[in-house]
TORNU-970910 format. One record per residue (C-alpha): residue in three letters; x, y, z. Coordinates in steps of 0.05 Angstrom, whole numbers, plus 5000, padded with zeros to 4 digits. Layout:
<nodes>
+-----+------+------+------+
:  aa :   px :   py :   pz :
+-----+------+------+------+
: ALA :    X :    Y :    Z :
...
+-----+------+------+------+
</nodes>
This chain:
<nodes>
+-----+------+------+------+
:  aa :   px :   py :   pz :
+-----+------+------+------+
: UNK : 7622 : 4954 : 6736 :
: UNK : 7674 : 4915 : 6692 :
: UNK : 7722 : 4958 : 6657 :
: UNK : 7726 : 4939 : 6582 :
: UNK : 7797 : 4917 : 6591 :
: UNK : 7769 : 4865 : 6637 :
: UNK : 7724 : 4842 : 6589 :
: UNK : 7763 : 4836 : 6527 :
: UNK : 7812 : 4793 : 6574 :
: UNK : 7771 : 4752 : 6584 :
: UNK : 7733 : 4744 : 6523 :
: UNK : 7809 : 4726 : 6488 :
: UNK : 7832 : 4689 : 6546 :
: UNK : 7887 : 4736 : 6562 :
: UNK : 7906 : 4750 : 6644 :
: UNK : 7883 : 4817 : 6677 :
: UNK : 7927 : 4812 : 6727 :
: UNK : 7892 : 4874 : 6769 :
: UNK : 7837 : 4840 : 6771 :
: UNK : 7863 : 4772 : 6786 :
: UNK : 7892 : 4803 : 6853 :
: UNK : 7827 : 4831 : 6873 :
: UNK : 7797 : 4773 : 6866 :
: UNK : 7855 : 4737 : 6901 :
: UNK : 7844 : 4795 : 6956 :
: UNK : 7771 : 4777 : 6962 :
: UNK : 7774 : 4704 : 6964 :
: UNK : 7740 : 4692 : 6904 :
: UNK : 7804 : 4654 : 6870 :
: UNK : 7820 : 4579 : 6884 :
: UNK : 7885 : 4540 : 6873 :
: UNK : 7917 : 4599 : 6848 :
: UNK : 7993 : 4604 : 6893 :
: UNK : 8001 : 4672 : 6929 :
: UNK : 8059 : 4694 : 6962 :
: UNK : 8054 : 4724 : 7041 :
: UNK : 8098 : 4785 : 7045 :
: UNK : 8128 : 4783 : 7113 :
: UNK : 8183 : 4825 : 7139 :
: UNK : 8250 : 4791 : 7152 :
: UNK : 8229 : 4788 : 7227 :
: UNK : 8173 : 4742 : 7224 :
: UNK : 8216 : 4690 : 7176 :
: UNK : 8268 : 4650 : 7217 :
: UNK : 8329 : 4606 : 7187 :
: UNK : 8297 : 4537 : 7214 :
: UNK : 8221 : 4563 : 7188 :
: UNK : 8250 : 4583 : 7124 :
: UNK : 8296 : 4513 : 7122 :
: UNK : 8236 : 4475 : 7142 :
: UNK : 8185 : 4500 : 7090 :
: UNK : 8246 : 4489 : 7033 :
: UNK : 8251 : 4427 : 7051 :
: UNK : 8173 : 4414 : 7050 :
: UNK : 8165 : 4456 : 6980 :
: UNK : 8220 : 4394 : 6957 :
: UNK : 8190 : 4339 : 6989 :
: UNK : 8122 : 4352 : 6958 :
: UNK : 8158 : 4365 : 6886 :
: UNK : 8193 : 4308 : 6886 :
: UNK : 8123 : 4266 : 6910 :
: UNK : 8090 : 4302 : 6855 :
: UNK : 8144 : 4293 : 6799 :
: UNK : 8150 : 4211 : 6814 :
: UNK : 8071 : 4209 : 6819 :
: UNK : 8077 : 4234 : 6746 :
: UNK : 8143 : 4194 : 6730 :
: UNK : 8096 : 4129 : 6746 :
: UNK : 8040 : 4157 : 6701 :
: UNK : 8076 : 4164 : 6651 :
: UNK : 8112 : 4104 : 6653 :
: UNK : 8048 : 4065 : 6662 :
: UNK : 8013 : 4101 : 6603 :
: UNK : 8074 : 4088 : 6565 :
: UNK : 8079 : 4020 : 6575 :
: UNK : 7990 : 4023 : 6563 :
: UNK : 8012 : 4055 : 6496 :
: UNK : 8059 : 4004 : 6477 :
: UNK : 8022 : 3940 : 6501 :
: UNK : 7959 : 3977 : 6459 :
: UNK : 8005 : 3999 : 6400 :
: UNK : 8034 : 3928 : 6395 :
: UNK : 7966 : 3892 : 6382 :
: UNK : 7936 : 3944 : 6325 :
: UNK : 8001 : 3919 : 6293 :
: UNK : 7992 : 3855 : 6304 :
: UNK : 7912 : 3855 : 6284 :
: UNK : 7942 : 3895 : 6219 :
: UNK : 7994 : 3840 : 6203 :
: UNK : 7941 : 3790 : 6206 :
: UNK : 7889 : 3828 : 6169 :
: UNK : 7939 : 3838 : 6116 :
: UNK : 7951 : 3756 : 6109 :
: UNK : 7881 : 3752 : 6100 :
: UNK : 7878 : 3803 : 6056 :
: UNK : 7945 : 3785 : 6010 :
: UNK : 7904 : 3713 : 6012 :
: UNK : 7846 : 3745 : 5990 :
: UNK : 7880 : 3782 : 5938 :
: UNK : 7923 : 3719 : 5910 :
: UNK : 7860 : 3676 : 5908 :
: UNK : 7825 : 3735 : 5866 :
: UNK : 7885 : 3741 : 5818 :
: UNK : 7884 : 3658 : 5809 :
: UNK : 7806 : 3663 : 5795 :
: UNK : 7828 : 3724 : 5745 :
: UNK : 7875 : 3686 : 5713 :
: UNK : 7833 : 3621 : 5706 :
: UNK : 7772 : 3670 : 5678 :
: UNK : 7824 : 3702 : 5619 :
: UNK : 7856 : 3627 : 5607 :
: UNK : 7787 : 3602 : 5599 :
: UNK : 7763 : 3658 : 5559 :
: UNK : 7823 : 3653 : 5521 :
: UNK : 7811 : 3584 : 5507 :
: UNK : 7743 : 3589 : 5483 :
: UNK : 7765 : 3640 : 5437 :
: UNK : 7817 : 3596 : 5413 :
: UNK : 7769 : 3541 : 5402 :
: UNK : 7717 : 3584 : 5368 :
: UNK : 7764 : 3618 : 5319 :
: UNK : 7777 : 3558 : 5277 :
: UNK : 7701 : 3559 : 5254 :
: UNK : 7705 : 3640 : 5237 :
: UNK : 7662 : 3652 : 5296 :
: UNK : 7681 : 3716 : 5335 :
: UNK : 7663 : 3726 : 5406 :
: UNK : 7638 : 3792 : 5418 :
: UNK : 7662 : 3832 : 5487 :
: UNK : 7613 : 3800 : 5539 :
: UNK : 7570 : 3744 : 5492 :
: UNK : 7587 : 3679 : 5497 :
: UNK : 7603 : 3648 : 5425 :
: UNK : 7557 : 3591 : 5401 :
: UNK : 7595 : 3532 : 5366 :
: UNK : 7573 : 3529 : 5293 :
: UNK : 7525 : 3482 : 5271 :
: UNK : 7551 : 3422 : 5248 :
: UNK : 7529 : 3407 : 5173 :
: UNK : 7486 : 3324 : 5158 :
+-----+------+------+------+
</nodes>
């Protein structure tokens, strides 16, 4: 039966450490390190040198396997990071095109409704906001 320590460990993801060492007893744990207690007779200099030196080799395998990662996904990040900006750079000349040709079609549309306003005040006709003004009759 599971104590209700155990359980609210788990449920909150915090370490029982009890348990985790009877399940490390039983076998039931994977990948976890344990440490062999062993009496300062069964440990010699050259076994002790030896698994040092084994302990370092692997570390130092492990840390440039993750050096080159890095670097690699660095250098992916970059290569990747460099052509969004260049996609954005481009997408902003179209769009600053885009956006002067709309502001020369703006200005044309108020020069030419300024004109026709122009044109139709002489003859007191007033163009209302969205009509187009007729030209006045013009008299036999």
């Amino acid at each position: 039966m599971l104590e209700d320590s155990w359980l609210w460990h788990k449920r909150f993801g915090h370490f029982n450490f009890h348990e985790l060492k009877i399940l490390q007893q039983e076998n039931m744990i994977r990948d976890l390190l344990s440490t062999k207690e062993m009496s300062n007779n069964d440990c010699s200099l050259p076994d002790l040198f030896n698994t040092i030196q084994r302990c370092a080799y692997q570390l130092s395998t492990v840390s440039s396997i993750y050096r080159s990662r890095v670097a690699s996904y660095d250098w992916k990040l970059m290569a990747e990071t460099q052509s969004l900006k260049d996609e954005l750079e481009q997408e902003k000349g179209q769009s600053s095109k885009l956006s002067a040709a709309i502001e020369k079609l703006e200005e044309k549309v108020a020069l030419f409704e300024s004109k026709t306003t122009a044109d139709a005040a002489p003859y007191g006709v007033e163009k209302s906001h969205g009509e187009e003004a007729d030209p006045p009759a013009k008299a036999l």
